[in-house]
N, C-alpha and C positions, 0 to 999 in steps of 0.2 A: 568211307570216312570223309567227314565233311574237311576242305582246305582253308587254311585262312587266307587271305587276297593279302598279299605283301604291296607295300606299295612299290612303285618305285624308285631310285635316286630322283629320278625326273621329280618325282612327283612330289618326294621329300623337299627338297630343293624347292620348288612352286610354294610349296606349304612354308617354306620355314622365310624365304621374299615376304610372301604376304602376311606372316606374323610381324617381322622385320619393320615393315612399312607400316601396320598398322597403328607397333610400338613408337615408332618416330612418330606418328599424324598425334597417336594421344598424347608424346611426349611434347612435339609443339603446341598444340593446342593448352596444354596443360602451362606450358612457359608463356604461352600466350594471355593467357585469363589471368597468371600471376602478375606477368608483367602489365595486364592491364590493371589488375587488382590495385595495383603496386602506384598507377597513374593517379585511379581513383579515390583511394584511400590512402591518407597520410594520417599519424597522428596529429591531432590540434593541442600543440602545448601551449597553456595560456599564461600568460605573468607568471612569474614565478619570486621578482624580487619582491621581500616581501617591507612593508613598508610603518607597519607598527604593530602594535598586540592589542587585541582585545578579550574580552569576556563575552562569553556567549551567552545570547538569552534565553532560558529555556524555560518549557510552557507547557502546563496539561492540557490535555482535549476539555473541551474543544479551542482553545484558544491557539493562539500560533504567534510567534514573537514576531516585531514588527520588521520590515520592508528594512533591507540594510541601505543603510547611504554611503555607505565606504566604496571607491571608483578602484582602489588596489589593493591587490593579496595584501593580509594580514596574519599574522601569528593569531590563532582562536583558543583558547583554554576553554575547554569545556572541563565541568569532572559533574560525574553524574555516579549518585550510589543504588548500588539494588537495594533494595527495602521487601521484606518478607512479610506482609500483614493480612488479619482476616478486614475484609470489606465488606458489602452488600453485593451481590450479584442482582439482589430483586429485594423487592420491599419486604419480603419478608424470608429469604437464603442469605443466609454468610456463605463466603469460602476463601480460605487461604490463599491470596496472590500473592505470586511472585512478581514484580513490579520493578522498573526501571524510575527509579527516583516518586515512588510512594504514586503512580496513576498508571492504569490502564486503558490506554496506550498508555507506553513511558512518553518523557519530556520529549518534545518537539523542538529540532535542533537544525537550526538555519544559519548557514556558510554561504561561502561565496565560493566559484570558481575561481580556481587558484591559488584559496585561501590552505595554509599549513595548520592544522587540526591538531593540538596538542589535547590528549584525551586520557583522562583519569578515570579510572573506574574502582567506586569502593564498595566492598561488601561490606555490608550492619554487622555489628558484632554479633547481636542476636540471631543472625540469622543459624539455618540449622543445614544448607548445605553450601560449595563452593559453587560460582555463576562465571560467567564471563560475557563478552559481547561479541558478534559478527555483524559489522555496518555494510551493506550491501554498496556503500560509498569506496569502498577502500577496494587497493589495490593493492595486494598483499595476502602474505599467508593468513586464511581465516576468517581474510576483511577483519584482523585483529584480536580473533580469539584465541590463536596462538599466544599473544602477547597479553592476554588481560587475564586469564586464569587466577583468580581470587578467593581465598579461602575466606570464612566468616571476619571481619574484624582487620583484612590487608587491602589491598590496595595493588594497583599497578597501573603503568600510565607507559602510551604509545604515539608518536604521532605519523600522520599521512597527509601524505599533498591531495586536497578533491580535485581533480583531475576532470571528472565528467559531470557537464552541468545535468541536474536533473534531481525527480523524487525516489527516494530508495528508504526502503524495508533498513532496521534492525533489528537483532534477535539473541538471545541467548543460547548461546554453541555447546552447552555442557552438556553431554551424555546424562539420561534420554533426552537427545533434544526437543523429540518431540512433545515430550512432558512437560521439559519447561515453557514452552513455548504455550501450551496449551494452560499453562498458568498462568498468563499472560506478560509473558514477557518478551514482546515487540514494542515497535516502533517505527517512528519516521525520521529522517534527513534529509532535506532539501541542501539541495546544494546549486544557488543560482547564477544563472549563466552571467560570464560578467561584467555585461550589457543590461542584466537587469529583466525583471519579467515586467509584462504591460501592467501599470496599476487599474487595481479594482477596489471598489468599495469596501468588501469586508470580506474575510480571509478564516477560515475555519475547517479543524485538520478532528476529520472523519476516520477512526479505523476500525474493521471488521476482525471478530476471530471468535473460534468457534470452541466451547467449551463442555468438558465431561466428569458430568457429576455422580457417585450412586442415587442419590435421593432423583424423583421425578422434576422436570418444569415445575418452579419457585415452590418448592416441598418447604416446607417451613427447617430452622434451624441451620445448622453449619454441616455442608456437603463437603464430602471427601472427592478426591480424584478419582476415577471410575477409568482404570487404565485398557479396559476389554471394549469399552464403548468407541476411546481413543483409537485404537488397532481396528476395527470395524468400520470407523469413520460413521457413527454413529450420534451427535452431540445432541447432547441434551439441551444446550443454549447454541445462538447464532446472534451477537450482540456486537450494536455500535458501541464502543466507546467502553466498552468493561461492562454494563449494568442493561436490564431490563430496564425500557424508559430512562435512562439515563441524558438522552436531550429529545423528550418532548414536553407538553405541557409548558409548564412554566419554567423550565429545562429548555424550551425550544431554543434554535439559534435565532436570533432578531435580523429583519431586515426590511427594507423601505421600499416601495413600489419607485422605480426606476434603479435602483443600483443594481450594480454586477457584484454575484457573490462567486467566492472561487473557492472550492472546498479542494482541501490535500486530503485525500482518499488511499486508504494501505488495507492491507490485508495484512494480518499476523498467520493465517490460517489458526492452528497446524495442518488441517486436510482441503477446507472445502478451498471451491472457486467461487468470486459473489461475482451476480448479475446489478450492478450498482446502476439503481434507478431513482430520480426523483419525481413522484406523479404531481403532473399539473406542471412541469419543466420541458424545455428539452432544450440539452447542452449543447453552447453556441460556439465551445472550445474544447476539446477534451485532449490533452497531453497524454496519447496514447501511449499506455506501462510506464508513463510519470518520465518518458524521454524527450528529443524533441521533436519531435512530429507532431502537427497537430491535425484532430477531424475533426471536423464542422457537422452541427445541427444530427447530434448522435441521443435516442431515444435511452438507450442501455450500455453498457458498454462492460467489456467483460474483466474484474482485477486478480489475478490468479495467487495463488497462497503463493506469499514471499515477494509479493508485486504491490505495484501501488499506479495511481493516477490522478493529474489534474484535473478539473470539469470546472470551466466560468458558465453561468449563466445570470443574463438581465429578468431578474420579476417586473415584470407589467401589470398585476394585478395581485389586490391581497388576498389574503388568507391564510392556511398552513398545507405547507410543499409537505407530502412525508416520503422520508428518503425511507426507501428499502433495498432488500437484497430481492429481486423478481423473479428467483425461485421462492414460489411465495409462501408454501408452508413451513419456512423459516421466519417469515415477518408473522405470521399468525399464530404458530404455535411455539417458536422457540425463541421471539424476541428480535429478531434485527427489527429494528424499527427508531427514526429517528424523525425531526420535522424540521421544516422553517417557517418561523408566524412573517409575514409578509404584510405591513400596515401601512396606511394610504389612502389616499383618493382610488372612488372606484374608473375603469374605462370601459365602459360598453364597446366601444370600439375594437377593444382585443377578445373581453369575455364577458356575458351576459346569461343571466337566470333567466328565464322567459318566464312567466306567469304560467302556471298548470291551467288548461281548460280542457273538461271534458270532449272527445271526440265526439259528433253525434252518433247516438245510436251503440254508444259504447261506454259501458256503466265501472270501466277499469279507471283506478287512479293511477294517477302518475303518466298518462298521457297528454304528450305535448300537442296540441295543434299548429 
């Protein structure tokens, strides 16, 4: 019969030192990283006295309310109602939004660090269920959906200190979330640092979200939710701004050869991730996940469902920028697609069409010599 090998006290003892020792080394080390943690990271509490009240401006996509001038915390009343209505998705689909003050995205809602956010949220009497919000701004249960729970036709109001300067997601918290959301009811909040961001020429607040209808890509008529396609992560749309073409053409956003344009970029999802690209750009700023870090001279840049991002760039040359999502059989078959018409003096200097000439000996068009 096989023995088992005992060990010995000796050896237990050995064993049980070097567990001993090991426990203390991770346990320093562990107070160590805290206590360096502890060195490195402080919260930054900013003003807090607060110094009068205002009304906040709020703004559908594409627009974005203007550059605050205010140097001190301020009392902010926002009150913003959901509004339940059919829209156009495409020139020719309706579908029932659910919306954050009557657009998709909802209103674009611009604070200041340090500013006290007194926030009202009403549901349309019409409406046919209860909403609420979650501001990815807030610090607190729910980022506030706790607190705003609204049946058709009430009301409720919270406020919160914005604490972190930066671009953040809103959304609506009511079970299924992710229906509602998929209804489109997201958003943005900037909340600026309170130093202020660099100014730029023009200022235009872009959001992606991805949508599921039964009917096919722009099937004529009014689409239902398509709750199997949702759970699949399957979407029938991938749109800027609520709508197929909703900013191009003569939708397009305007801008002038020399200025810096800065788009506030969100994702509502509910599923996807966008590859946020502008062709014929490349972003000379980009406020990576809308915090404050910034990267330089970024081609793509990636904004995950429930995220968002700045991007400044200067046009040097006109024409039309089109922004897409660069997974790109989303811009070609299901809609993300957005532009900038860019008008101006031309510069050869930065871009130039070259005259087509035949190569010799070579009877293909479109070759350059």
């Amino acid at each position: 019969m096989m023995r088992l090998k005992i060990p010995s006290f000796l050896q237990y003892a050995a064993c049980a030192a070097a567990i001993a020792a090991t426990g203390f080394l991770a346990s320093c080390t562990h107070s160590s990283a805290n206590s360096e943690d502890s060195k490195t990271f402080a919260r930054h509490w900013p003003d807090t006295v607060l110094t009068g009240e205002v009304v906040a401006e709020l703004t559908a996509p594409p627009l974005v309310p203007k550059p605050l001038t205010y140097t001190s915390p301020k009392r902010v009343k926002v009150t913003m109602e959901v509004i339940e209505k059919v829209m156009k998705i495409s020139d020719s689909t309706e579908y029932t939004f659910w919306t954050f003050g009557g657009s998709v995205p909802g209103s674009f809602l611009r604070v200041r660090e340090g500013d006290m956010v007194e926030f009202t949220l009403k549901n349309a009497p019409d409406s046919k269920v209860s909403h609420n919000i979650d501001l990815h701004a807030v610090n607190g249960p729910g980022g506030g959906a706790e607190a705003t729970n609204v049946a058709p036709g009430q009301s409720a109001t919270f406020h919160f200190r914005a604490l972190n300067p930066g671009l953040y997601v809103y959304h609506c918290a009511t079970g299924p979330v992710g229906m509602h959301i998929a209804n489109g009811m997201y958003g943005l909040i900037l909340v600026e640092p309170a130093a202020g961001l660099p100014k730029v020429d023009k200022e235009y607040y872009v959001m992606q979200g991805d949508f599921y209808t039964k009917g096919k890509f722009e099937e004529k008529g009014l689409q239902e939710f398509d709750e199997e396609k949702a759970i699949n992560e399957n979407p029938t749309y991938v749109l800027f701004n609520g709508r197929v073409r909703a900013n191009t053409g003569k939708n397009a956003l305007p801008a002038k050869v020399g200025e810096t344009v800065r788009l506030y970029v969100g994702n509502g999802g509910p599923n996807l991730t966008s590859s946020f690209h502008v062709i014929g750009e490349i972003f000379d700023r980009v406020y990576t996940e809308g915090g404050s870090t910034i990267n330089h001279n970024v081609q793509t840049t990636v904004v995950p469902a429930g995220g968002a991002a700045i991007v400044d760039m200067q046009v040097e040359v006109p024409g039309t920028l089109n922004i897409v999502d660069h997974a790109l059989y989303r811009t070609f078959h299901k809609g993300a697609l957005a532009q900038i018409k860019v008008t101006g003096e031309e510069n050869p200097n930065i871009f130039h069409k070259v005259k087509e000439q035949p190569v010799a000996g070579n009877d293909s068009k479109g070759v350059y010599k």
